[in-house]
VMD Tcl script that builds the backbone (N, CA, C; Angstrom):
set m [mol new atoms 306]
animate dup $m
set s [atomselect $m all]
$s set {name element resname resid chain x y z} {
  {N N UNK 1 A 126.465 38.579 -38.750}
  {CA C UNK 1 A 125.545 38.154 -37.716}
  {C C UNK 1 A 125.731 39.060 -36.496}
  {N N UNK 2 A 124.502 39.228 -36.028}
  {CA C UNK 2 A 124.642 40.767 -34.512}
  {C C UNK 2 A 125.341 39.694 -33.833}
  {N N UNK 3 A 125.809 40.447 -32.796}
  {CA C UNK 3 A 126.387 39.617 -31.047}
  {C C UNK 3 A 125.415 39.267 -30.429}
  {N N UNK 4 A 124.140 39.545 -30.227}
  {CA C UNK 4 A 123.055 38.872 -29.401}
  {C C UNK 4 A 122.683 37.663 -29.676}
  {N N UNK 5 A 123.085 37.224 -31.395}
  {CA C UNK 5 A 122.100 36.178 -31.779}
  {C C UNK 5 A 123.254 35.224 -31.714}
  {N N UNK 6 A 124.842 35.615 -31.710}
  {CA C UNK 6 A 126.104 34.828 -31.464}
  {C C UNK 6 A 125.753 34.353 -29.988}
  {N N UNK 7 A 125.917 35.477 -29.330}
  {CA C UNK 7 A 125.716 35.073 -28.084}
  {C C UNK 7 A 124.621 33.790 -27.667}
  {N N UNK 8 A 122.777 34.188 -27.920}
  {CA C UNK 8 A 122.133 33.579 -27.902}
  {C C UNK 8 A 122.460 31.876 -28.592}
  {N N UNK 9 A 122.634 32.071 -29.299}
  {CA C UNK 9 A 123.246 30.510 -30.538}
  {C C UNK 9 A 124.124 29.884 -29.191}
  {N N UNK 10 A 125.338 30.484 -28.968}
  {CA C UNK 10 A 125.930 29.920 -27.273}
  {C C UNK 10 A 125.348 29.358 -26.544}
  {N N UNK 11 A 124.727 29.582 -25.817}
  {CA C UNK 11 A 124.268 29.905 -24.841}
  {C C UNK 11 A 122.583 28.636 -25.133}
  {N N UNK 12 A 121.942 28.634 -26.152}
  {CA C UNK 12 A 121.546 27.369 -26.328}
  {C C UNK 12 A 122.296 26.418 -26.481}
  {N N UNK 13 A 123.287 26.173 -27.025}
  {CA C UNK 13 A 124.023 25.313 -27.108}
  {C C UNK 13 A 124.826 24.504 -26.310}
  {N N UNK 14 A 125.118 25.221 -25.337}
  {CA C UNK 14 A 125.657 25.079 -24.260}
  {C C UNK 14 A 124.317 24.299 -23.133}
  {N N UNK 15 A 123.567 24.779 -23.203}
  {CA C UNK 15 A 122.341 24.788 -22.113}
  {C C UNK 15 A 121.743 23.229 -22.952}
  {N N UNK 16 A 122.065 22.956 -24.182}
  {CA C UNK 16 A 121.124 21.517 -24.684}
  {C C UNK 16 A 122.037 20.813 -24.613}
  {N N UNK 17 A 123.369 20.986 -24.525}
  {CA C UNK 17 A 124.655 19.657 -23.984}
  {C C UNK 17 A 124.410 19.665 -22.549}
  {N N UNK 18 A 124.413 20.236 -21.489}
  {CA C UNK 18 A 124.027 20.459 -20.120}
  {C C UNK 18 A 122.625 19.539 -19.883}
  {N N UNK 19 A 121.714 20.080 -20.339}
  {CA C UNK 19 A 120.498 19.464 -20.042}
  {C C UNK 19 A 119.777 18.473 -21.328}
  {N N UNK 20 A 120.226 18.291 -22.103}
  {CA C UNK 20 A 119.382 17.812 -23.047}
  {C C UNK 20 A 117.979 17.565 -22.721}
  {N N UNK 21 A 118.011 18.965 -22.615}
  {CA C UNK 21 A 116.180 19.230 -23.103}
  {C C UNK 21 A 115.608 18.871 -25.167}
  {N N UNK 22 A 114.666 19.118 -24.924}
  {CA C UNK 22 A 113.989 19.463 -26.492}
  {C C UNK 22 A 114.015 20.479 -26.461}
  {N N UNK 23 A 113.918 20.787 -28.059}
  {CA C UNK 23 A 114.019 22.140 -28.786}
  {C C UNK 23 A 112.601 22.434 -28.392}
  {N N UNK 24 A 111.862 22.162 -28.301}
  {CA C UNK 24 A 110.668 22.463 -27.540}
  {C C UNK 24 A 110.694 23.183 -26.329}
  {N N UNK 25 A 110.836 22.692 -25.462}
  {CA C UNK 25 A 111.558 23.191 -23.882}
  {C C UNK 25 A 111.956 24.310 -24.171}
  {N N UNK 26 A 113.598 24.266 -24.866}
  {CA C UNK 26 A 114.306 25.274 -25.118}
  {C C UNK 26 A 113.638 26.694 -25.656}
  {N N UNK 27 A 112.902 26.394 -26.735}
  {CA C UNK 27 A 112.359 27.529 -26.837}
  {C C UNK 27 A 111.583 28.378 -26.135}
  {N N UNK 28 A 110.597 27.277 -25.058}
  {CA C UNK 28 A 109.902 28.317 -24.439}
  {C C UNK 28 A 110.859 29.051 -23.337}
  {N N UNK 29 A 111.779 28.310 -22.851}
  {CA C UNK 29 A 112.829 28.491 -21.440}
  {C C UNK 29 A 113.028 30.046 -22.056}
  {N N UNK 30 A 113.691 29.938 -23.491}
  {CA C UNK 30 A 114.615 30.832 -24.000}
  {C C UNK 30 A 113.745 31.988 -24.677}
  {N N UNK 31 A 112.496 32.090 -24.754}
  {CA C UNK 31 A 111.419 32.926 -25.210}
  {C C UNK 31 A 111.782 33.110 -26.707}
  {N N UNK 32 A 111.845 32.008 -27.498}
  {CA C UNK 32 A 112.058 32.189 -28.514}
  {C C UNK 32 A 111.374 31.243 -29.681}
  {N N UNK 33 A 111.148 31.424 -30.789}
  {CA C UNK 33 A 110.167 29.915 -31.107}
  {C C UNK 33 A 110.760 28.549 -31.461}
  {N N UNK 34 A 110.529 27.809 -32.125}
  {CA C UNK 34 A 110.934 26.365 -32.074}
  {C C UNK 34 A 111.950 26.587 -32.995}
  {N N UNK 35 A 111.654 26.914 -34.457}
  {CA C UNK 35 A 112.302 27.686 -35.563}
  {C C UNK 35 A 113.681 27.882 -35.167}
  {N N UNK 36 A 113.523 29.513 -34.499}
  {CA C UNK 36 A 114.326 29.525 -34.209}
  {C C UNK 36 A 116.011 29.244 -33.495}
  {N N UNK 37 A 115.428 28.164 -32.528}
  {CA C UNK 37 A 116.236 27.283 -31.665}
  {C C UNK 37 A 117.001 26.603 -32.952}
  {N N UNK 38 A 116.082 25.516 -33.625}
  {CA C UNK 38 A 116.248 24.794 -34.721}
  {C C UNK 38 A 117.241 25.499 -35.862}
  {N N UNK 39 A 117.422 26.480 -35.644}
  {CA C UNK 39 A 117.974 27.717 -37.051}
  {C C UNK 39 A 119.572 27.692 -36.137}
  {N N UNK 40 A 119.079 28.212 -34.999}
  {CA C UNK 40 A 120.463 28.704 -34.086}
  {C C UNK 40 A 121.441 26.957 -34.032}
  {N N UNK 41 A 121.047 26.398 -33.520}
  {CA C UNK 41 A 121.515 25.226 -33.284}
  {C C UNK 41 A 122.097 24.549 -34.794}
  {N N UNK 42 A 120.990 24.265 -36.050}
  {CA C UNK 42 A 121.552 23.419 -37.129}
  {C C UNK 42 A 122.524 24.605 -38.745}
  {N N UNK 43 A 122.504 25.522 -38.743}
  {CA C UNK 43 A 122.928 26.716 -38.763}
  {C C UNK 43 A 123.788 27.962 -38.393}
  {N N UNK 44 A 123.703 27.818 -37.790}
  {CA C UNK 44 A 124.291 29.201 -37.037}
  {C C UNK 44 A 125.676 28.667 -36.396}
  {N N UNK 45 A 125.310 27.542 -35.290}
  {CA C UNK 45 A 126.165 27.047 -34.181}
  {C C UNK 45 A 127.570 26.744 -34.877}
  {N N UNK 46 A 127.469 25.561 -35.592}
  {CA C UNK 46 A 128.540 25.364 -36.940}
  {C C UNK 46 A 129.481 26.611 -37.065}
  {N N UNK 47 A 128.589 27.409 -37.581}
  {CA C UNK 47 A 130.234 28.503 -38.199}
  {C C UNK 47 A 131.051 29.054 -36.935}
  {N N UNK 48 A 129.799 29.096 -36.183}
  {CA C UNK 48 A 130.627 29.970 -34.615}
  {C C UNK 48 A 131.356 29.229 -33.886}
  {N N UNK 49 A 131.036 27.728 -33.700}
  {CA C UNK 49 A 132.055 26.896 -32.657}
  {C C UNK 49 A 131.570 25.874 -33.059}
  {N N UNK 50 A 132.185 24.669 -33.875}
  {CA C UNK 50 A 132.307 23.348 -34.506}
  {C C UNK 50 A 132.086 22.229 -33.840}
  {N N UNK 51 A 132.958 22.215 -32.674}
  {CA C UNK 51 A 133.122 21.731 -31.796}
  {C C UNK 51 A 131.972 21.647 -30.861}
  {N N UNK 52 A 131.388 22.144 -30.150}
  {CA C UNK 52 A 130.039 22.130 -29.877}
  {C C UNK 52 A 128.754 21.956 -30.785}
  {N N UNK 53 A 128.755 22.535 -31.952}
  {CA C UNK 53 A 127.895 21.966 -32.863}
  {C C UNK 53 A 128.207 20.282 -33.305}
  {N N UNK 54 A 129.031 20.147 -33.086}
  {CA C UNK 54 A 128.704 18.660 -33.007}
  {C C UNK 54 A 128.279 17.628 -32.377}
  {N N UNK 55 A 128.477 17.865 -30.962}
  {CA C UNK 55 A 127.922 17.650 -29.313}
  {C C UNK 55 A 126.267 17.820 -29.463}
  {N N UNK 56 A 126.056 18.881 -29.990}
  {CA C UNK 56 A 124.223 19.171 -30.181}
  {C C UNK 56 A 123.745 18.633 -31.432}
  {N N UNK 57 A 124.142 18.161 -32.461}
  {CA C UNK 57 A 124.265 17.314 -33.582}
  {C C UNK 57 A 123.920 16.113 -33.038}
  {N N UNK 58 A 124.355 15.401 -32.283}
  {CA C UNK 58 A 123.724 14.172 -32.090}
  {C C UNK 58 A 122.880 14.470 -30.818}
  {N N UNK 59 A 122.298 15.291 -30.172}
  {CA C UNK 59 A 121.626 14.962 -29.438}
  {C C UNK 59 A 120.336 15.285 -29.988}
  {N N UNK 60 A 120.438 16.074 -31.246}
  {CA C UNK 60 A 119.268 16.738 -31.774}
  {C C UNK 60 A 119.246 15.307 -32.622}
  {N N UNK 61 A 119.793 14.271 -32.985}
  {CA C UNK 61 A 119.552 12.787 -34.042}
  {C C UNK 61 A 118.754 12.099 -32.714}
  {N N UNK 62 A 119.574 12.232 -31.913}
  {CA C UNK 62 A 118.630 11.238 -30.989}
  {C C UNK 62 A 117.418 12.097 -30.535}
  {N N UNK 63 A 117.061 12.806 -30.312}
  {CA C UNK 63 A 115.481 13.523 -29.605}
  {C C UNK 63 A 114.939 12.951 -31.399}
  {N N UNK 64 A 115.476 13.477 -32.218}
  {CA C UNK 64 A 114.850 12.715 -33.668}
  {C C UNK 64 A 114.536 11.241 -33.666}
  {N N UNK 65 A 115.217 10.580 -32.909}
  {CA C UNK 65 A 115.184 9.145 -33.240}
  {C C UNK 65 A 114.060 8.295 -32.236}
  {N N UNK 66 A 113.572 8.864 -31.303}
  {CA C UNK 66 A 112.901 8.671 -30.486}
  {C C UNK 66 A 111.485 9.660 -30.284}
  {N N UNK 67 A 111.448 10.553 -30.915}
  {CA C UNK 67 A 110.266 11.404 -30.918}
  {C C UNK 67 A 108.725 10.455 -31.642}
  {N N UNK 68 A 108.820 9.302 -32.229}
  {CA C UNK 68 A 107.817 8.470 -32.348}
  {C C UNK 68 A 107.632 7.856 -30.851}
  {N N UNK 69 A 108.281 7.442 -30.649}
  {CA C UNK 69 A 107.836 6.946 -28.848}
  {C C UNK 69 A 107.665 8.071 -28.143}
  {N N UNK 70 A 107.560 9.251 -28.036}
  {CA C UNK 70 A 107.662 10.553 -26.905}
  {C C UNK 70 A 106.048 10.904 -27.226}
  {N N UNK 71 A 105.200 10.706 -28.848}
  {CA C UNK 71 A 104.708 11.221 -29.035}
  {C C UNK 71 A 103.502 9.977 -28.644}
  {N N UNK 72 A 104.040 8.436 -28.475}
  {CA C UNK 72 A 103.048 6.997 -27.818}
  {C C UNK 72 A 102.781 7.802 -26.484}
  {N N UNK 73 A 104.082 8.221 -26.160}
  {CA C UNK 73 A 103.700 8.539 -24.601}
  {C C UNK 73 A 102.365 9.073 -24.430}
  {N N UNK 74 A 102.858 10.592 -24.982}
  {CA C UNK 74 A 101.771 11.804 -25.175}
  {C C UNK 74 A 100.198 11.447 -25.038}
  {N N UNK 75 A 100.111 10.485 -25.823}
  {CA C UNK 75 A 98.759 9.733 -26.266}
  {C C UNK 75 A 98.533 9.649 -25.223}
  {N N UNK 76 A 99.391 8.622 -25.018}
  {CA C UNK 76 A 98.743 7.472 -24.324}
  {C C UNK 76 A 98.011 7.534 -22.536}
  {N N UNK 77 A 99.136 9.032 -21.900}
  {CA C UNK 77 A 98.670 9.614 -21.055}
  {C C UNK 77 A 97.554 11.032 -21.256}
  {N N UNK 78 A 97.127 11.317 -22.355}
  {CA C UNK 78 A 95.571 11.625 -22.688}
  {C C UNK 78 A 95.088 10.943 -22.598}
  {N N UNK 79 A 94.916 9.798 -23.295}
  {CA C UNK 79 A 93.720 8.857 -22.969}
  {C C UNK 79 A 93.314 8.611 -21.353}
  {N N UNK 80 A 94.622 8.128 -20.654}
  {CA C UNK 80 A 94.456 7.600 -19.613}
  {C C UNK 80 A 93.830 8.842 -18.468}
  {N N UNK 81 A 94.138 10.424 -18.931}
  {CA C UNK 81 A 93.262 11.089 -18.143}
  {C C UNK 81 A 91.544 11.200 -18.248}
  {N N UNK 82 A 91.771 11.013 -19.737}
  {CA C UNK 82 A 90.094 11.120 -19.591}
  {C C UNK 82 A 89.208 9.619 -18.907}
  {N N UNK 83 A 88.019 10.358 -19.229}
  {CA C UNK 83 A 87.101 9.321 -18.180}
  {C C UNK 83 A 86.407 8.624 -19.239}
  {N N UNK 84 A 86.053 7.015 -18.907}
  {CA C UNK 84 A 85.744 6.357 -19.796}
  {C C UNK 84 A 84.272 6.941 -20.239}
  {N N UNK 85 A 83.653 7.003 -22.119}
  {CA C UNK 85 A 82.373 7.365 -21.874}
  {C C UNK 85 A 81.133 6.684 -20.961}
  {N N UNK 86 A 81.109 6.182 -20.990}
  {CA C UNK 86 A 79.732 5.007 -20.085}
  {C C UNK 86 A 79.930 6.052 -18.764}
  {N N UNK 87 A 81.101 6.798 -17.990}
  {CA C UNK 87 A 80.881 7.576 -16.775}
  {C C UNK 87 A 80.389 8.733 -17.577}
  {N N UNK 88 A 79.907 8.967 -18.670}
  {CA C UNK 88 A 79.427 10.398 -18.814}
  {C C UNK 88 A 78.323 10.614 -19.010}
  {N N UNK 89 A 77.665 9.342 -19.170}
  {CA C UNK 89 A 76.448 9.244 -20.076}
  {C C UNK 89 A 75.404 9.092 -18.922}
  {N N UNK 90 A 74.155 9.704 -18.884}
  {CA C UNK 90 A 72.901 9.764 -17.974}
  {C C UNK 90 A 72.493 8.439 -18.187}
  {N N UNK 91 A 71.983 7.683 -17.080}
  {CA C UNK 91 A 70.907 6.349 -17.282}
  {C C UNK 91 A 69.409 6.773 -16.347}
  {N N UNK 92 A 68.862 7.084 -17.531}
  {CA C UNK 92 A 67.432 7.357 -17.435}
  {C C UNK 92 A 66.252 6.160 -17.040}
  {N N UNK 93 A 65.704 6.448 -15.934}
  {CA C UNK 93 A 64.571 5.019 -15.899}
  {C C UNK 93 A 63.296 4.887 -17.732}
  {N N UNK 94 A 63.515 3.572 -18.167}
  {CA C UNK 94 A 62.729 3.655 -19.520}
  {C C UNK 94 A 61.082 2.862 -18.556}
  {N N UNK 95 A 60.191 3.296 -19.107}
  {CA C UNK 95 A 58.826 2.371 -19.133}
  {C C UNK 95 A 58.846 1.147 -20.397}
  {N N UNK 96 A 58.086 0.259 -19.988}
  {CA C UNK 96 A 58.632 -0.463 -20.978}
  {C C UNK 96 A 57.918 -0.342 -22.431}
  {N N UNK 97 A 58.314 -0.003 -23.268}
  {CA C UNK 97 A 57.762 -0.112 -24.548}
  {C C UNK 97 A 58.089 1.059 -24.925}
  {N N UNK 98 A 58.198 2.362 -24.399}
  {CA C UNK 98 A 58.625 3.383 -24.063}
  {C C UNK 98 A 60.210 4.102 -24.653}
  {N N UNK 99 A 60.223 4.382 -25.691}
  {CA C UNK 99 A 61.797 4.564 -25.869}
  {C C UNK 99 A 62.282 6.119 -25.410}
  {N N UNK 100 A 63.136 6.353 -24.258}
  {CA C UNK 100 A 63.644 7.835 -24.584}
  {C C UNK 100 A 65.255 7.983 -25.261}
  {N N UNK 101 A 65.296 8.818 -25.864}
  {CA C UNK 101 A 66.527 9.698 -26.056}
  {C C UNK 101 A 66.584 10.861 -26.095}
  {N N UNK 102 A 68.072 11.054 -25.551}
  {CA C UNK 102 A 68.577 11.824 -24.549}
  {C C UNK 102 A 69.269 12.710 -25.781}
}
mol reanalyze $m
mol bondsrecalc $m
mol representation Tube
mol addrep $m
């Protein structure tokens, strides 16, 4: 394994016991893709330092164990930005007998 990607593997590892961010986060922070984080961390981290791979081992079970509620959130504050339809929709004067659509 090169020294950059030792290094890098560190250096996430270190930074998701510190902050327990998501591997999400992490990757973009770290310009790297999700994959990868995921590779460095469940992979990599292990052979290089045990001891810390185990520290990020459960924090990566718990962001797992709760990512069904992270993703209610998600929703649930889309919905709440958009605007209900009835504010989008034109109300046209009808004559009576008269049908338009719009």
């Amino acid at each position: 394994m090169h020294d950059y990607i030792k290094e890098r593997t560190l250096k996430i590892g270190e930074y998701i016991v510190e902050t327990r961010n998501t591997v999400r986060t992490i990757a973009r922070e770290f310009g790297v893709s999700k994959s990868t984080v995921h590779k460095d961390l469940t992979e990599r981290l292990p052979d290089i330092n045990p001891d810390l791979a185990n520290r990020v081992k459960e924090i990566l079970e718990y962001h797992k164990s709760i990512r069904h509620l992270r993703g209610g959130e998600a929703t649930k504050e889309k919905y709440k930005k958009e605007e209900p339809a009835e504010k989008l929709t034109k109300k046209l004067p009808v004559a009576r007998g008269i049908s338009v659509r719009v």
